[in-house]
N, C-alpha and C positions, 0 to 999 in steps of 0.2 A: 195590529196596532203596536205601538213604542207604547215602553215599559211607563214611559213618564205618563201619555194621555189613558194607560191603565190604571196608573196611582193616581193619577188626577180623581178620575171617575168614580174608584172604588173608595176614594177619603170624602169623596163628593155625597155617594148615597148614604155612606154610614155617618158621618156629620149629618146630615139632614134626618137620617134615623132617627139619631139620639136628638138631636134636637124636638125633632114635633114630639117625641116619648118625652121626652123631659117637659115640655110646655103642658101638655093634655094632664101630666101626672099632679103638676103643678097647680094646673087649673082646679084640683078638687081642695085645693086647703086655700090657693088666695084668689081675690077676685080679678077676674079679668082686668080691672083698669092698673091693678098696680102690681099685676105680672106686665102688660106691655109698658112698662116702665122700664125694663131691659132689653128696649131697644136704642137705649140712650147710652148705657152702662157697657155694654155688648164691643163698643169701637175701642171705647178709652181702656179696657181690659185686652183687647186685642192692640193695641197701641203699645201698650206696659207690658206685653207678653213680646213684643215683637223688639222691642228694648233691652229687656232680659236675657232674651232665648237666640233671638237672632241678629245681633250686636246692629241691631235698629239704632239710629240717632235719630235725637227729639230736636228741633230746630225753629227758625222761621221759616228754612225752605226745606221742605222734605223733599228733596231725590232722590 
Protein backbone atom coordinates (compact mmCIF):
# COMPACT_ATOMS: atom_id res chain seq x y z
CA UNK A 1 0.00 0.00 0.00
CA UNK A 2 0.99 4.00 -0.61
CA UNK A 3 2.12 5.78 2.23
CA UNK A 4 -0.89 8.09 1.76
CA UNK A 5 -3.86 5.05 1.90
CA UNK A 6 -1.48 4.06 5.21
CA UNK A 7 -2.09 7.55 6.80
CA UNK A 8 -5.37 7.53 5.73
CA UNK A 9 -6.14 4.32 7.59
CA UNK A 10 -4.02 4.70 10.52
CA UNK A 11 -5.50 8.72 11.32
CA UNK A 12 -8.81 6.68 10.43
CA UNK A 13 -8.69 4.15 13.51
CA UNK A 14 -7.10 6.36 15.85
CA UNK A 15 -9.65 9.29 15.25
CA UNK A 16 -12.36 6.81 15.67
CA UNK A 17 -10.54 5.53 18.88
CA UNK A 18 -10.47 8.66 20.60
CA UNK A 19 -13.59 9.53 19.60
CA UNK A 20 -16.05 6.61 20.82
CA UNK A 21 -13.40 6.86 24.22
CA UNK A 22 -14.22 10.36 24.54
CA UNK A 23 -18.09 9.88 23.91
CA UNK A 24 -18.59 6.66 26.44
CA UNK A 25 -16.11 8.80 29.05
CA UNK A 26 -18.48 11.42 28.52
CA UNK A 27 -21.53 9.64 28.79
CA UNK A 28 -20.93 9.10 32.61
CA UNK A 29 -21.14 12.94 33.67
CA UNK A 30 -23.93 14.28 30.83
CA UNK A 31 -26.91 12.68 29.46
CA UNK A 32 -27.17 11.21 26.35
CA UNK A 33 -29.54 13.89 24.75
CA UNK A 34 -27.12 16.76 25.26
CA UNK A 35 -23.88 14.93 24.52
CA UNK A 36 -25.64 14.12 20.91
CA UNK A 37 -25.89 17.84 20.67
CA UNK A 38 -22.20 17.60 19.23
CA UNK A 39 -23.35 16.44 16.38
CA UNK A 40 -24.35 19.78 15.13
CA UNK A 41 -21.15 21.63 16.83
CA UNK A 42 -18.72 18.83 15.35
CA UNK A 43 -19.04 20.49 11.34
CA UNK A 44 -18.93 24.20 12.20
CA UNK A 45 -15.58 23.37 14.40
CA UNK A 46 -14.25 21.52 11.66
CA UNK A 47 -15.28 24.21 9.27
CA UNK A 48 -13.32 27.12 11.55
CA UNK A 49 -10.44 24.50 12.07
CA UNK A 50 -10.13 24.14 8.32
CA UNK A 51 -10.17 28.10 8.03
CA UNK A 52 -7.54 28.50 10.42
CA UNK A 53 -5.16 25.55 9.72
CA UNK A 54 -5.77 24.86 6.26
CA UNK A 55 -6.21 28.44 4.52
CA UNK A 56 -9.97 27.05 4.10
CA UNK A 57 -12.21 30.07 2.46
CA UNK A 58 -15.75 30.62 3.90
CA UNK A 59 -17.98 31.61 1.05
CA UNK A 60 -21.30 31.22 -0.78
CA UNK A 61 -19.62 28.63 -3.01
CA UNK A 62 -17.19 26.35 -1.44
CA UNK A 63 -14.85 24.66 -3.98
Amino acid sequence: MTQGVMSMALLALIGTGFAFSTCFWLLRYMPAGKLSLISYVTPVLATLLGVAVGDGKIGRSMR
